[in-house]
C-alpha positions in Angstrom: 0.0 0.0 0.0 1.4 3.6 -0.7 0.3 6.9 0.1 -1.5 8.6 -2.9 0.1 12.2 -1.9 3.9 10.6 -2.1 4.0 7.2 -3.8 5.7 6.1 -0.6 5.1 2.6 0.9 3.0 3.1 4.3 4.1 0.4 6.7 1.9 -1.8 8.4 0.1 -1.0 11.7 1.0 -3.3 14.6 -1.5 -3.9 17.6 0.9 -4.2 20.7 0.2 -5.1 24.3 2.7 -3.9 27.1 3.4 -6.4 29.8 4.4 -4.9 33.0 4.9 -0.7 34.3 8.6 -0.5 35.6 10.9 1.9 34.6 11.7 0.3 31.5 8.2 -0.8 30.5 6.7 2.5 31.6 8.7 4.5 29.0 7.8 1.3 26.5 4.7 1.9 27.1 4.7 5.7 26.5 7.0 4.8 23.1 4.1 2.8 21.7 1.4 5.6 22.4 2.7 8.1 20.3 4.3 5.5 18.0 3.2 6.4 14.5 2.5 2.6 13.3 1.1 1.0 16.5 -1.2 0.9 18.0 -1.6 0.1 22.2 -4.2 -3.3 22.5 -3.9 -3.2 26.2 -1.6 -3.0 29.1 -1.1 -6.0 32.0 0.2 -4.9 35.5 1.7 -7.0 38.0 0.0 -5.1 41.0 -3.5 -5.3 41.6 -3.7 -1.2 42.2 -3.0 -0.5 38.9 -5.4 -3.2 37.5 -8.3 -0.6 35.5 -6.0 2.6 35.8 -5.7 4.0 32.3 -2.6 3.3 30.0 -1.8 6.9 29.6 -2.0 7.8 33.1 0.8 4.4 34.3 3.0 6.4 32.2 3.0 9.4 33.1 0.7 11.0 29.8 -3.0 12.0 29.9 -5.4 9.2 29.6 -5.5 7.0 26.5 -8.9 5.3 27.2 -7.4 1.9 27.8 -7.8 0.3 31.3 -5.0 -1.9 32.3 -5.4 -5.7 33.1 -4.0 -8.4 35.1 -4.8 -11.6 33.6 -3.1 -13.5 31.0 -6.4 -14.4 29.6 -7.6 -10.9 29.4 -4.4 -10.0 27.4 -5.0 -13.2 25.0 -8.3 -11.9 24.8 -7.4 -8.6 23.2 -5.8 -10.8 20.3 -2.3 -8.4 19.6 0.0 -8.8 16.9 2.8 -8.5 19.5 3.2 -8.4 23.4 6.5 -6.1 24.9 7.0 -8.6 27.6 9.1 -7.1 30.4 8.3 -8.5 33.7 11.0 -8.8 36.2 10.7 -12.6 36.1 10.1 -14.6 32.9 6.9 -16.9 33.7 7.6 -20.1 31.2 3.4 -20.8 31.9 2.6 -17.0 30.3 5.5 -16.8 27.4 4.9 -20.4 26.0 0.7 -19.2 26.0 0.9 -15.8 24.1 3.2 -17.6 21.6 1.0 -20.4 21.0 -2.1 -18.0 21.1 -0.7 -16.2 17.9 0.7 -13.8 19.7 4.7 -12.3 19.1 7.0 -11.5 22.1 9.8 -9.1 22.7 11.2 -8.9 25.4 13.9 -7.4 27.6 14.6 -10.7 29.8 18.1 -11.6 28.9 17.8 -15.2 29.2 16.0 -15.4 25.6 19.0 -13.7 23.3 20.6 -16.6 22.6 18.3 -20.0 22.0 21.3 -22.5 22.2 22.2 -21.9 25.6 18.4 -22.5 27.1 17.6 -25.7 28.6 16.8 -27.7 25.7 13.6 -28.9 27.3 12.5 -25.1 27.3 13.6 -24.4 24.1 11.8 -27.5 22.5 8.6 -26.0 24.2 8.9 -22.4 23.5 10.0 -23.6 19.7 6.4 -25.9 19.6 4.3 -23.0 21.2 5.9 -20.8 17.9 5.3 -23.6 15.5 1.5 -24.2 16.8 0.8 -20.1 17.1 3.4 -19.2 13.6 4.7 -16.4 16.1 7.9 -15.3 16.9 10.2 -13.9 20.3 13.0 -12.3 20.4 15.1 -10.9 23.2 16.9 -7.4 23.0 17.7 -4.5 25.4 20.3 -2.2 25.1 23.5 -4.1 27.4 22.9 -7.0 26.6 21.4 -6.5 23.0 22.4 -3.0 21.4 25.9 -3.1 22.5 26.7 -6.7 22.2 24.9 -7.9 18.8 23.5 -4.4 17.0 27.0 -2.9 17.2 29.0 -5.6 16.7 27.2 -7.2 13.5 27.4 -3.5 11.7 31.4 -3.0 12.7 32.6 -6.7 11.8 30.8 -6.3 8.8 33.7 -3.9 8.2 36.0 -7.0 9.3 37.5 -10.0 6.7 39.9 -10.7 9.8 39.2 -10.7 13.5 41.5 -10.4 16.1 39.7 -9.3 19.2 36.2 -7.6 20.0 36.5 -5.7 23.3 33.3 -3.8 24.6 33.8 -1.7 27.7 30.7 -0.7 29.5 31.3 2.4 32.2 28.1 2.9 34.5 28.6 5.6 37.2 25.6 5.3 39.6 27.2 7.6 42.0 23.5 9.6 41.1 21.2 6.7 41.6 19.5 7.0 44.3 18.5 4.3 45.1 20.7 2.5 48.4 19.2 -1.3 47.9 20.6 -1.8 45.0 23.6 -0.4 45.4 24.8 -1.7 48.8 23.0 -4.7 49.2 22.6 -6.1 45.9 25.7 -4.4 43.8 27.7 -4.4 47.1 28.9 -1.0 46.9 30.6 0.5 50.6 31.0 -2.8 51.8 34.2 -4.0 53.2 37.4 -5.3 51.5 37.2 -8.7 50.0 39.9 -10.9 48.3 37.0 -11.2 45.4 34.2 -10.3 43.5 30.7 -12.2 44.4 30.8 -15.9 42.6 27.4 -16.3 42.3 27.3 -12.5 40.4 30.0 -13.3 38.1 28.5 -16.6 37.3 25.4 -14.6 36.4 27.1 -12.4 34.3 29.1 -15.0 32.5 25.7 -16.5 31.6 24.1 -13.2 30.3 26.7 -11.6 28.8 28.0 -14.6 26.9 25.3 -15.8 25.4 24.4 -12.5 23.5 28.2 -12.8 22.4 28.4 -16.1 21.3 25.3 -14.9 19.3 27.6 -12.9 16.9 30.4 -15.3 17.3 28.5 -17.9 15.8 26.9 -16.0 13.1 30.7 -15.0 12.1 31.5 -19.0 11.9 34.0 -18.2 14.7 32.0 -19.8 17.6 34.1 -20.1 21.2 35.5 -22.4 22.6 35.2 -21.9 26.3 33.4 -19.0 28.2 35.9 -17.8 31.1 35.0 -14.6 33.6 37.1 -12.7 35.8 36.2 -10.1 38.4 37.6 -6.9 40.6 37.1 -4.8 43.0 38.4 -1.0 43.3 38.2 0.4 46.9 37.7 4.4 47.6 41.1 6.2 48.8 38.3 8.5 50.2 35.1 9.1 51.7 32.4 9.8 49.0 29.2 11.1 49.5 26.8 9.9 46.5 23.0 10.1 46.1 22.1 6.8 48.0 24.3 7.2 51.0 27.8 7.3 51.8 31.2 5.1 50.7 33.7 5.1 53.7 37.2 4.9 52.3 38.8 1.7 51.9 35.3 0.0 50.9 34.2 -1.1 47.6 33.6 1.7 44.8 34.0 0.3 42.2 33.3 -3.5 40.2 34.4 -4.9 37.0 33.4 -8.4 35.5 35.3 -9.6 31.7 33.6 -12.3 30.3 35.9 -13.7 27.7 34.7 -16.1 24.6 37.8 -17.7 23.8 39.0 -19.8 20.6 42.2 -21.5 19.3 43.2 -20.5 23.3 43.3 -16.5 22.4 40.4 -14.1 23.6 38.1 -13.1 20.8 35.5 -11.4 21.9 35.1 -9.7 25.5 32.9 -7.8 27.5 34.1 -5.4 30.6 31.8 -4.4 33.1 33.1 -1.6 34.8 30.2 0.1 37.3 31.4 2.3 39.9 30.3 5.2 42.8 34.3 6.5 42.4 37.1 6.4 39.8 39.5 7.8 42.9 40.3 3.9 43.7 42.9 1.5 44.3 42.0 -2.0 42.5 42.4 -5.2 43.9 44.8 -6.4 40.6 46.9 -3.0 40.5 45.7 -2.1 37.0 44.8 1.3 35.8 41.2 0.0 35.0 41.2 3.6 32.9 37.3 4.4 34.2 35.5 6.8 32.3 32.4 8.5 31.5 29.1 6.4 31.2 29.0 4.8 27.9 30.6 2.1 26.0 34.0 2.0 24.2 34.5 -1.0 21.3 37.9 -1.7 20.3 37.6 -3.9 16.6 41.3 -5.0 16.5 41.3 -6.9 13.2 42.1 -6.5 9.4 40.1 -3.1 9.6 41.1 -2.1 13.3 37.8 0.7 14.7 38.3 2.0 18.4 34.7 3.6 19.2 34.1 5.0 21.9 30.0 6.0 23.1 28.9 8.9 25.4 25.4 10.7 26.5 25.4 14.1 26.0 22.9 14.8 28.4 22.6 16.9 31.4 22.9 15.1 34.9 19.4 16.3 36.0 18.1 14.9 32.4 19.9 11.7 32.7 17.5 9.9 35.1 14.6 10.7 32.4 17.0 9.9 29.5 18.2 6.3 31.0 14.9 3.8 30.5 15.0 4.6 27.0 18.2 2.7 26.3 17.0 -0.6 27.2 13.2 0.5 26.3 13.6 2.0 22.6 15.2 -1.0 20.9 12.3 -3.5 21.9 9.8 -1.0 20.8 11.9 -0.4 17.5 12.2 -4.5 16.8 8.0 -5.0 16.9 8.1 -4.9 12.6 10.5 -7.2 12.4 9.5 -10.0 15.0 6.2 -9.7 13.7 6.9 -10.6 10.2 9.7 -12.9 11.6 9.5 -16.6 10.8 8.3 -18.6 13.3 10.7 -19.3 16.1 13.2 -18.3 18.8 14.8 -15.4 16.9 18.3 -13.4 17.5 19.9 -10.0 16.3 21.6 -12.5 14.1 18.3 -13.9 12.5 16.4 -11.0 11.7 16.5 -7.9 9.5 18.0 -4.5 10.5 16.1 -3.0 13.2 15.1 0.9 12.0 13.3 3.2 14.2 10.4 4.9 12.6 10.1 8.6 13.7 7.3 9.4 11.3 
């Protein structure tokens, strides 16, 4: 179909349902309101006080004239070409149902990047839910996703030879307030330790090297081994930051590298650097060279790139500008999963994912 006024093609319409009103899915939900090509269905909330609040209002708009739900029948009901599924917990029960109702997912849960590294059992019954609804899901974000599989497919395609990927994620949350997460959870101001937290590490290892060995393996240069180191950096000084305060000598800063490795060299890694301080001594003596939030990606191969990724935002617009990096790219991908073969689907699998603005 084309527009008579310009000859130009005029996509499809999509109807979407957003599951769940965090941070992430509220500004998900917000994206798809004023989306020009789709159109909300419905929205499911986890709490019981939001169930029947409008759609507009759970994210912060004026009103929309949709009420929100809270079944998984309700939202099967509504019959959508695609659910943004963004819960804080995948439920196996509700996934497998949407898919085999006809209904595509994408989702920010991490778990669902990479399809050869689920339990096979899970993977043989989210594959048959696809096959009996012809639907699609596919898993994306922005770290893991954007950085990990977007970027890296465009710059190797540069690439006939490569040496080493190295992505570098820097995440100061000295200005999150939020104390939790970052002293119980992140461990942030808590005493020395010889190490970083095994079970945190092994999480990270999981997440982050699936979404790797998803380009690695579209390359034909799939790893051999996963391997993951941590450190910690500890404050020369006090620091006062948003959620509290850092007492010097205690953890202020982290870093995790998950390294796919092959023919016994690294070739692709990912280092996790988070920190409340880059004033720190590190528990390995290296310059861990901490900068600004962002990502750096150093390509060393027959076309070596070093690119380096910043936000260019104010600090009191940064909180507002945040959700949108793991939100947008979902939002972006609805097209494409939608008219997606049936199936668990990667970055790998599917077409360029292009934002339309108008």
């Amino acid at each position: 179909m084309s527009d008579p006024a310009t000859g130009h093609a005029v996509p499809k319409r999509y109807r979407v349902v957003q599951w769940a009103t965090g941070n992430v899915g509220s500004r998900a939900l917000r994206n798809v309101i004023q989306h020009p090509y789709l159109d909300l269905a419905g929205v499911w909330v986890h709490s019981p006080d939001k169930v029947g609040r409008d759609a507009g209002t759970l994210c912060g708009i004026d009103p929309v004239g949709i009420a929100a739900v809270g079944t998984l029948e309700a939202v099967v009901a509504l019959a959508p070409d695609c659910v943004l599924y963004m819960p804080h917990q995948a439920n196996h029960d509700e996934l497998t149902a949407l898919l085999a109702a006809g209904i595509n997912v994408v989702t920010t849960r991490t778990e669902f990047q990479n399809p050869a590294r689920l339990d096979p059992a899970l993977r043989a019954r989210i594959e048959q839910a696809c096959v009996q609804g012809n639907s699609s899901l596919h898993g994306t974000g922005s770290s893991p996703g954007f950085v990990t599989e977007a970027l890296p497919i465009v710059l190797g395609s540069l690439q006939r030879r490569l040496d080493c990927l190295s992505i570098s994620e820097f995440a100061d949350v000295s200005s999150r307030n939020s104390p939790e997460l970052l002293f119980q959870v992140m461990g942030f101001g808590s005493p020395p330790r010889a190490a970083a937290d095994p079970g945190m590490l092994h999480h990270l290892r999981e997440t982050f090297g699936g979404t790797l060995a998803v380009v690695a393996d579209a390359m034909g240069v799939g790893f051999d081994s996963l391997e993951i180191s941590g450190g910690l950096g500890f404050a020369r000084h006090d620091v006062r930051i948003a959620a509290g305060l850092i007492p010097a000598g205690t953890v202020a800063a982290t870093r995790a590298v998950i390294t796919g490795v092959r023919d016994g060299k690294p070739l692709m890694r990912m280092l996790l650097n988070w920190y409340v301080s880059r004033d720190i001594e590190t528990s390995d003596g290296e310059d861990w060279d901490l900068r600004e939030s962002g990502w750096r990606l150093l390509v060393e191969g027959d076309c070596p790139l070093d690119v380096s990724i910043t936000y260019p935002v104010a600090p009191e617009d940064y909180a507002e500008m945040t959700p949108g990096l793991t939100a947008n790219r979902p939002v972006n991908a609805v097209a494409v999963v939608c008219e997606a073969s049936p199936g668990i689907r990667t970055s790998a699998d599917l077409p360029q994912v292009i934002a339309r603005l108008a």
